[in-house]
C-alpha positions in Angstrom: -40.1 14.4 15.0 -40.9 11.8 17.1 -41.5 10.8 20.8 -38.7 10.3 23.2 -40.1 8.7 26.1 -39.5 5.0 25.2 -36.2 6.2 22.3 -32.6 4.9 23.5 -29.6 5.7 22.4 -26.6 3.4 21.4 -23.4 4.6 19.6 -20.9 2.1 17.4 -17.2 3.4 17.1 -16.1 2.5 14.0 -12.3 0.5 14.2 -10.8 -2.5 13.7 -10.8 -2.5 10.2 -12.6 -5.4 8.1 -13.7 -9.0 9.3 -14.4 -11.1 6.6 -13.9 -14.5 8.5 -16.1 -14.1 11.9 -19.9 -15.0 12.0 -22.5 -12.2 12.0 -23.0 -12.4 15.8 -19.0 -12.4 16.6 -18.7 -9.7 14.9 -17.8 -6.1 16.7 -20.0 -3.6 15.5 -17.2 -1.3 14.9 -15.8 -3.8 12.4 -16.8 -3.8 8.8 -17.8 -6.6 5.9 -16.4 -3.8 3.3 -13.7 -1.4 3.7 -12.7 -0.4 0.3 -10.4 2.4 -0.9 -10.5 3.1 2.9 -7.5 2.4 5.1 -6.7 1.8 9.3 -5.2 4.5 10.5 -2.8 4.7 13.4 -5.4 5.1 15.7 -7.8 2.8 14.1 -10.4 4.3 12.7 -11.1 4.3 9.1 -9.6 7.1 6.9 -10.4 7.3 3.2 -7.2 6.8 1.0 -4.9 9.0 -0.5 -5.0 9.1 -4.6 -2.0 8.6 -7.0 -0.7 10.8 -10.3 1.7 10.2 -13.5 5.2 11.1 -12.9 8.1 12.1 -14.8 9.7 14.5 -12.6 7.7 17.5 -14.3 5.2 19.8 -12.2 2.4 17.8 -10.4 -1.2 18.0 -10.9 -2.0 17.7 -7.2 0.4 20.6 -6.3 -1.8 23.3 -7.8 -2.4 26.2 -6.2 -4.6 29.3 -7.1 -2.3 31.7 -5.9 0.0 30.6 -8.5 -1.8 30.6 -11.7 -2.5 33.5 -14.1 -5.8 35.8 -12.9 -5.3 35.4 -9.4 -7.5 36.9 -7.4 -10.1 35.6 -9.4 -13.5 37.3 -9.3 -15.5 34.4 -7.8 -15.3 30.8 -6.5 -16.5 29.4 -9.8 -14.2 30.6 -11.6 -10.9 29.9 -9.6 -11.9 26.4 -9.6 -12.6 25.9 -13.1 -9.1 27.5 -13.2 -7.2 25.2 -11.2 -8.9 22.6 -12.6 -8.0 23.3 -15.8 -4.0 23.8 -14.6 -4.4 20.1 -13.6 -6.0 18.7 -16.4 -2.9 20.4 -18.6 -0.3 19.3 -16.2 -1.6 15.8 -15.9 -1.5 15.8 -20.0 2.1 17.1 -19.9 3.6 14.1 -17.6 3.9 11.3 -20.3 4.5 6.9 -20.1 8.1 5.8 -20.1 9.6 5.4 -24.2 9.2 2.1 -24.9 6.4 -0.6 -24.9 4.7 -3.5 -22.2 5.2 -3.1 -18.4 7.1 -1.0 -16.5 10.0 -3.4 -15.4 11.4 -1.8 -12.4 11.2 1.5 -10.6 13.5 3.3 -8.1 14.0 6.9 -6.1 18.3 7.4 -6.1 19.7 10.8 -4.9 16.3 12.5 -5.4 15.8 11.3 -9.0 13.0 8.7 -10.1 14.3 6.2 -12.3 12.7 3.7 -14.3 13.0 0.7 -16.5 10.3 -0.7 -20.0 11.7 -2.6 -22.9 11.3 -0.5 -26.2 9.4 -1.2 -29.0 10.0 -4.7 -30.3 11.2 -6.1 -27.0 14.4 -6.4 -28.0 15.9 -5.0 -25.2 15.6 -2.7 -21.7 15.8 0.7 -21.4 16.6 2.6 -18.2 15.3 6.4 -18.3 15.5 8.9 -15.2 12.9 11.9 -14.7 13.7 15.8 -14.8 11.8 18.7 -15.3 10.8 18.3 -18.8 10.2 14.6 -18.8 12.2 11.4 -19.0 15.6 11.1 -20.1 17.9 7.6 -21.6 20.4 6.8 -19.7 23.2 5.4 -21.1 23.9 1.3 -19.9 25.3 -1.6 -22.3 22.8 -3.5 -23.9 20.3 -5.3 -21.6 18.2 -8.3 -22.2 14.5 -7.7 -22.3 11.7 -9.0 -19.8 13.2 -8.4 -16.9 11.8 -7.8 -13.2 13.8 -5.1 -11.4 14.6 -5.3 -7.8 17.2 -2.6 -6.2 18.8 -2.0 -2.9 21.3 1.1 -2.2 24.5 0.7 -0.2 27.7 1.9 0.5 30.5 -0.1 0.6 33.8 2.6 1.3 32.3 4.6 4.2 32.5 7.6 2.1 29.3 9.7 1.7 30.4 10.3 -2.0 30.1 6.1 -2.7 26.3 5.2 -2.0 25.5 3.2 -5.0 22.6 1.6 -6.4 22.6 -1.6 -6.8 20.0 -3.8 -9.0 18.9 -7.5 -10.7 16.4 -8.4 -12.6 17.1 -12.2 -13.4 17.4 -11.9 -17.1 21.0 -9.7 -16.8 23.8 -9.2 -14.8 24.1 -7.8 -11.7 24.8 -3.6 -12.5 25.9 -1.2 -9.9 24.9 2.7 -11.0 26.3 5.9 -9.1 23.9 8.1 -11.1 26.3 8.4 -13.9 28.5 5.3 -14.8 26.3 1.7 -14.9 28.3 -1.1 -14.3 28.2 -4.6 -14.8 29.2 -6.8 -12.5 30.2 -10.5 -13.3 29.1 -13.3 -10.7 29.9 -17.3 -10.5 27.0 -18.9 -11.0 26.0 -19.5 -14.8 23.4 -18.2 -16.2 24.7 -15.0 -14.9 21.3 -13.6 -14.3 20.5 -13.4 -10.6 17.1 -12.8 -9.3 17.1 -11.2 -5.6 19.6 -9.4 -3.7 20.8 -7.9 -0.3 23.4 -6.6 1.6 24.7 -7.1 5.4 25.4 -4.7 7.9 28.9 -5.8 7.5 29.3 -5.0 3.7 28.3 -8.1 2.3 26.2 -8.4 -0.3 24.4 -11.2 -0.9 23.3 -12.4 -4.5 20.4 -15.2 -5.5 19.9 -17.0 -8.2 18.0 -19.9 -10.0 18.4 -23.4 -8.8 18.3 -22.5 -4.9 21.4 -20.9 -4.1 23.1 -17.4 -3.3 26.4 -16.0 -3.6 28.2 -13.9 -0.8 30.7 -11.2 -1.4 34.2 -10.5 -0.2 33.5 -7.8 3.2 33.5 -4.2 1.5 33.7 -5.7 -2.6 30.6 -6.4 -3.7 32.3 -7.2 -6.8 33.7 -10.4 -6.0 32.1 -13.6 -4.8 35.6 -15.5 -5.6 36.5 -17.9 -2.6 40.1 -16.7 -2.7 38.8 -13.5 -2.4 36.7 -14.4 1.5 33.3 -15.0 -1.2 31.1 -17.8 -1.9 28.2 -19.7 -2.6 25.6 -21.7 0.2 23.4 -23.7 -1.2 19.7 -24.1 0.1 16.8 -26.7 -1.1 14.4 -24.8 -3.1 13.5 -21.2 -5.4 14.6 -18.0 -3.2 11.7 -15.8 -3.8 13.6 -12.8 -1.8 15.7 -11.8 1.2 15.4 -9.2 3.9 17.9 -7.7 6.5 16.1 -7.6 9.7 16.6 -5.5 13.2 19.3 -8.0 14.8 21.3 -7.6 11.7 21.0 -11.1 10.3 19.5 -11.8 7.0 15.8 -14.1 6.3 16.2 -16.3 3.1 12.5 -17.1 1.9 12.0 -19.9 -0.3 8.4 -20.6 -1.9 8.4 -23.6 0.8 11.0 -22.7 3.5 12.5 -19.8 5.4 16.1 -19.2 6.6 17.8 -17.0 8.7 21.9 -16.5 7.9 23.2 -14.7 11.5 26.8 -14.0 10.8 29.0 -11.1 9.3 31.2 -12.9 7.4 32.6 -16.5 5.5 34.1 -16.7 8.6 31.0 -16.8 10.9 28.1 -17.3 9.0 25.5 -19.8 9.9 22.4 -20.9 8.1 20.0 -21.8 10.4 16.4 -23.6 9.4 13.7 -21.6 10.7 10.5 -23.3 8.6 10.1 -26.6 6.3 7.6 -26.1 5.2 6.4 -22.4 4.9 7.7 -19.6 2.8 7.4 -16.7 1.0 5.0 -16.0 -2.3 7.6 -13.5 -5.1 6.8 -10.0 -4.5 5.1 -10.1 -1.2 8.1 -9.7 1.2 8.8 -6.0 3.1 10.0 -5.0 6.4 7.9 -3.3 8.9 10.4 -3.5 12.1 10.2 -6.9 11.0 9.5 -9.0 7.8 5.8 -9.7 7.2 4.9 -11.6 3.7 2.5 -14.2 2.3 2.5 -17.8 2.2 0.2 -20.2 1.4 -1.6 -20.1 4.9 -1.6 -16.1 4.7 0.0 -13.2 5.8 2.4 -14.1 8.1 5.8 -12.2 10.4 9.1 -13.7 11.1 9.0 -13.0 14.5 6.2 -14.9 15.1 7.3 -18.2 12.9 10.2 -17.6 15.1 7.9 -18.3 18.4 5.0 -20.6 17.0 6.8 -22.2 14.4 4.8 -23.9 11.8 1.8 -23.3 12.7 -1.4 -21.1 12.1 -0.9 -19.2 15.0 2.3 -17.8 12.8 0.2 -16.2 10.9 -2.0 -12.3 11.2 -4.4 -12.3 8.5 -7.3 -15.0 9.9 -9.9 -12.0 9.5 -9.3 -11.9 5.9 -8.4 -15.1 4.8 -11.7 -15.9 2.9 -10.2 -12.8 0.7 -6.5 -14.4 0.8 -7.5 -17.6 -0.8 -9.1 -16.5 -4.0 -5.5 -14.3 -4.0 -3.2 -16.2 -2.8 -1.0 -16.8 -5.7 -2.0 -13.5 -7.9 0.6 -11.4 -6.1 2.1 -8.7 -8.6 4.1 -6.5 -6.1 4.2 -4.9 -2.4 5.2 -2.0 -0.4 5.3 -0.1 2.8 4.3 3.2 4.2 6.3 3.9 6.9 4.8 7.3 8.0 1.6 5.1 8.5 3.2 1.4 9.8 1.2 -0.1 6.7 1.6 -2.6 4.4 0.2 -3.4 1.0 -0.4 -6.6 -1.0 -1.2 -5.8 -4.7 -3.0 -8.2 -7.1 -3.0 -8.8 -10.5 -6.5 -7.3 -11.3 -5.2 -3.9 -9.9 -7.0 -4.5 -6.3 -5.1 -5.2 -3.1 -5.0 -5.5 0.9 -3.6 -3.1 3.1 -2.7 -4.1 6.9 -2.2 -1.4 9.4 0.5 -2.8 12.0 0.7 -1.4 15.6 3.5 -2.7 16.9 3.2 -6.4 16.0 -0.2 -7.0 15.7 -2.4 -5.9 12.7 -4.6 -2.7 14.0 -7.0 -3.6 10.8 -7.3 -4.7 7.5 -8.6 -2.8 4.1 -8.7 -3.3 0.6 -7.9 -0.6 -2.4 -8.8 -1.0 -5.8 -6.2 1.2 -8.0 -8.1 0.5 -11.4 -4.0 -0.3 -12.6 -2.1 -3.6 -12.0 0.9 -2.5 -10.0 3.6 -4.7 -11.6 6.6 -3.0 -9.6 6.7 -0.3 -6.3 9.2 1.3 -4.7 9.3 2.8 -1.4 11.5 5.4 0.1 12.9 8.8 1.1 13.6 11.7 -1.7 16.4 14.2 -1.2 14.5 16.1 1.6 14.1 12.9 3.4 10.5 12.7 2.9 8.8 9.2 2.0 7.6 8.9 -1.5 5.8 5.9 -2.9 6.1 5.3 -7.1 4.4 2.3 -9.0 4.4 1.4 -12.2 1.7 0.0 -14.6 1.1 -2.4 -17.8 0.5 1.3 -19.6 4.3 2.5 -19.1 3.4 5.2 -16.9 5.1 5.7 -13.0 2.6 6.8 -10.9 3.2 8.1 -7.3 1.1 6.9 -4.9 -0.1 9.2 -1.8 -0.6 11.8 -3.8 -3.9 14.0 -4.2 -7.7 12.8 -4.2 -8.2 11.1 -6.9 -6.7 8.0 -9.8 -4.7 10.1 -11.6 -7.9 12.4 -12.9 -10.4 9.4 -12.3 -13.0 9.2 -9.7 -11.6 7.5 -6.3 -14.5 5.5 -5.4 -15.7 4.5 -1.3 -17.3 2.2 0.6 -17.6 1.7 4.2 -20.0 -1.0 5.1 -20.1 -1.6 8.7 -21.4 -4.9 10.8 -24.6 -5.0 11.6 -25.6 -4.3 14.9 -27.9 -5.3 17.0 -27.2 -3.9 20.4 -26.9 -7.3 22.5 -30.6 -7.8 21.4 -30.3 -10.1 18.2 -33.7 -11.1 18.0 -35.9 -8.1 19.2 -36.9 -5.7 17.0 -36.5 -1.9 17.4 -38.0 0.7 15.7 -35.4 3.1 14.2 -35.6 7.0 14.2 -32.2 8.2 13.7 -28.8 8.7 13.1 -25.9 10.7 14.2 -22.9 10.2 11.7 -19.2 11.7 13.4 -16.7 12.4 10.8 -13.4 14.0 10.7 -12.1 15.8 7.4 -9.5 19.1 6.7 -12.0 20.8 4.3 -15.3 19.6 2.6 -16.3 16.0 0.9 -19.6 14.8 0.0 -21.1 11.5 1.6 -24.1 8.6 0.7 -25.3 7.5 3.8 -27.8 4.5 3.6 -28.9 2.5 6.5 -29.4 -0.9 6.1 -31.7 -3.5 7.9 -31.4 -7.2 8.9 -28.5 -8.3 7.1 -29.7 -6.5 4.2 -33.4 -8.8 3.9 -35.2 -7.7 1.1 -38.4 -8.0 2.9 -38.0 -5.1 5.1 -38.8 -1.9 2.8 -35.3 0.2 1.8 -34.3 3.5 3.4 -33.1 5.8 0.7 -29.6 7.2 0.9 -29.0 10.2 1.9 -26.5 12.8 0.8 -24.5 15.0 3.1 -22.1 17.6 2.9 -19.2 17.3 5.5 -17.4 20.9 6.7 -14.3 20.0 8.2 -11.2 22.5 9.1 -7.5 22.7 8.5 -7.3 24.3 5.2 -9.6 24.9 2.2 -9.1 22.0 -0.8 -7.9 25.0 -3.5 -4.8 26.4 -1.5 -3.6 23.2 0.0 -1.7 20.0 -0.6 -3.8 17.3 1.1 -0.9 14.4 1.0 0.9 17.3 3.1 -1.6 18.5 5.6 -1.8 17.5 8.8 -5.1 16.4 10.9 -4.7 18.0 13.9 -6.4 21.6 12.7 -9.7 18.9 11.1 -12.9 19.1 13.7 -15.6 16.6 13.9 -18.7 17.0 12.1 -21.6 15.7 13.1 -25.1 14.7 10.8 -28.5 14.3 11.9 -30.2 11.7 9.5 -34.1 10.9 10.3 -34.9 7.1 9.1 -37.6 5.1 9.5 -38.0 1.4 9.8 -38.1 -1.6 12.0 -35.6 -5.0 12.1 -33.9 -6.5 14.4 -30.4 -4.5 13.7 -28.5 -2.4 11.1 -25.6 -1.3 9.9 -24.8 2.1 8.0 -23.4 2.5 4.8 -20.9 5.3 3.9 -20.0 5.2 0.1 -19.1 8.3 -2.3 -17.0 8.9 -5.3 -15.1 12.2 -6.0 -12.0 13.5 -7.6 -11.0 16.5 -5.7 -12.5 16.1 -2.0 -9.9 15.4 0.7 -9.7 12.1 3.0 -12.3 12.0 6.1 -12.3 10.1 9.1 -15.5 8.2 10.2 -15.4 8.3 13.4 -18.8 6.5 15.3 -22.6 6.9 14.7 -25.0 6.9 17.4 -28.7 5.7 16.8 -31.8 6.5 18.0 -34.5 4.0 18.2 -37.6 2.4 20.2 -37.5 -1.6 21.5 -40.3 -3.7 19.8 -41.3 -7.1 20.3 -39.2 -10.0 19.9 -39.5 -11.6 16.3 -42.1 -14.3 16.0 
């Protein structure tokens, strides 16, 4: 215990994500110098990510539940979790890599099924495969060249609900249209026939890139001819298309790797290619659309709408409190994808880490990063057949994973860290003796917490408090009998832990870190802390 007479008591709320690029005294003490495997949520406060599994279309591991398996009721707690642990562990051997060897090449969601493409063994050519319930299964294509990276789009050219195909290029083959039975080649005009990037219009146009700086157009509701007789064609632009995007007012961004486009038009007969940037771009892989397009270039993350107000400058650009991070990443980009239900997007690197920016409206609400233990080499984003988002990745080990899905890396621990700004309570240079410390968190069931305080700016010379472990009882469900990627938070309540410490600095910060494979995501909230004013430091 100690005495309160002289004890005051501040509180941090911990948003705005991580702030890697401000000094130690600009920084808000809700901000963080680590947010790993943590993400912004919607409200901005830092949520512990979701995990990811195998798939192949057979039963999940996260979707066990005890009152499903053999011997339920069980006789005790023990036991029913060994149980479902065990279902897990044999479901998650079950789901196997796609046939073939290297990198998954490409991976899509069509009409509710996954499908996905590797090169078999030899490299000597693709294979595309599509899950079921007992695996995956070849589908039948012509012959495709090997090494390949996939990039899809689905669209309907008739009007009819019956004719919503997928289309698909991977800049080693042709252009292929596939309406879940028939593949299709289709020929283009540009030699190699191999095109890189695609997109179609509003109007039914679908646009085609390739090599060399240019793209090819198709006839209005034939996205099998690019013929000029035929209302197609081919514009030209001044360096390597690294992708294209369809955005709100219906006209089409053409990023180069050192200039951005915009084509406004419907047809050959109006369209209009308009310079938006000279010299910025787009780095290969990095561009998605979050009511906008946001993507990287050389001076960071950047969105079209504001290259379209500040033009070439910095101000264009959102990701200033991260760009110490950027720079060492900047051209190690290996895919990217959206979450919708959660307005984020993520950047994926090629040592399996990555960035995650939580938008709220158009400004980033905070930045994370995520360490997957798994290059993602492709990702795909969308709705399955009951309209509800799904998120699949594939690997350098052949397997699809999909992402958002349970609490851990497919079986692995899902490791934490939460290390928040030192504060100093708008006293930098006096020091207070500390007492304790009130730590809020939200969660829907139970998860285990380190909790270790941390004095001025981590100095060696002022002796180390301990961490301390605690237990967090939440609400909203209890982790055996539900699916956490489907619960909701409103039913979670806050939990609050007392932690005594002892020490004196100047300020401190408080560490939140764990590991686990089967607790659900929890909220920090805030922590409050209870200390005495010293001296000032002489």
């Amino acid at each position: 215990m100690y005495l309160v007479a002289d004890t005051q008591v501040k509180g941090v709320i911990l948003k705005g994500g991580v702030n890697l690029a401000g000094s130690v005294l600009e920084l808000e003490p809700g901000e963080c110098v680590q947010l790993f495997n943590y993400e912004v949520n919607s409200l901005g406060r830092n949520q512990r990510i979701l995990g990811y599994e195998r798939f192949d279309g057979q039963p999940a591991p996260s979707a066990t539940i005890s009152s499903d398996l053999v011997g339920y009721p069980f006789a005790d707690d023990e036991t029913e979790v060994a149980a479902i642990l065990a279902e897990k562990a044999s479901r998650r051997a079950d789901i196997q890599a796609v046939p073939g060897e290297g990198q998954i090449r490409g991976v899509v969601s069509y009409n509710g099924v996954v499908y996905a493409f590797r090169d078999n063994v030899g490299a000597t050519e693709c294979k595309m495969y599509k899950s079921s319930a007992s695996g995956w299964v070849l589908v039948t294509t012509p012959t495709l060249s090997p090494g390949g990276q996939y990039e899809f789009v689905q669209a309907n050219f008739t009007g009819s609900a019956a004719s919503n195909n997928l289309y698909g290029v991977d800049g080693v083959n042709k252009l292929f249209s596939f309406d879940g039975t028939t593949f299709t080649q289709i020929t283009g005009r540009i030699t190699p026939d191999a095109p890189i990037h695609l997109e179609v219009l509003p109007s039914q146009v679908l646009l085609l890139a390739y090599r060399g700086g240019s793209f090819l157009f198709s006839a209005v509701g034939d996205p099998t001819t690019f013929d000029p007789v035929d209302n197609g064609g081919e514009i030209a632009v001044s360096d390597e298309i690294t992708g294209m995007s369809v955005q709100a007012n219906n006209s089409c961004a053409i990023f180069c790797r050192n200039r951005t486009y915009v084509l406004y038009g419907k047809s050959y007969v109006d369209f209009d290619l308009q310079t938006l940037s000279r010299n910025t771009g787009a780095m290969p892989g990095s561009i998605q659309t979050i009511s906008d397009a946001i993507y990287l270039d050389d001076r960071g993350l950047a969105r079209l709408d504001r290259v379209q107000q500040f033009g070439n400058f910095d101000m264009a650009t959102v990701s200033q409190k991260i760009e110490p991070l950027l720079r060492r990443y900047i051209t190690r980009v290996t895919a990217s994808f959206v979450i919708k239900e959660k307005n984020q997007y993520r950047l994926c690197f090629d040592d399996g880490t990555g960035i995650i920016a939580t938008m709220y409206g158009q400004e980033v609400s905070g930045f994370s990063s995520f360490d997957f233990g798994r290059v993602v080499r492709c990702a795909y984003s969308g709705e399955d057949s009951t309209g509800k988002e799904v998120v699949y990745f594939g690997s350098d080990d052949g397997f699809i994973y999909q992402a958002e899905k349970g609490s851990s890396f497919d079986g692995e621990e899902l490791s934490f860290v939460c290390r928040p700004a030192f504060a100093n309570f708008r006293s930098p240079d006096s020091k207070k003796r500390w007492k304790k410390l009130i730590l809020e968190v939200d969660t829907a069931g139970t998860c285990t917490l380190n909790v270790t305080p941390d004095f001025n700016y981590s100095d060696p010379d002022v002796p180390f408090e301990g961490s301390t472990e605690i237990v967090v009882m939440g609400g909203g469900g209890y982790w055996d009998e539900a699916i956490w990627d489907e619960s909701r938070w409103s039913a979670a309540s806050t939990f609050t832990a007392d932690i005594y410490i002892h020490g004196v600095s100047r300020n401190i910060s408080v560490v939140v870190s764990g590991s686990t494979t089967e607790d659900p995501p929890h909220i920090l909230n805030s922590y409050l802390v209870h200390y005495s004013p010293r001296g000032r430091r002489r």
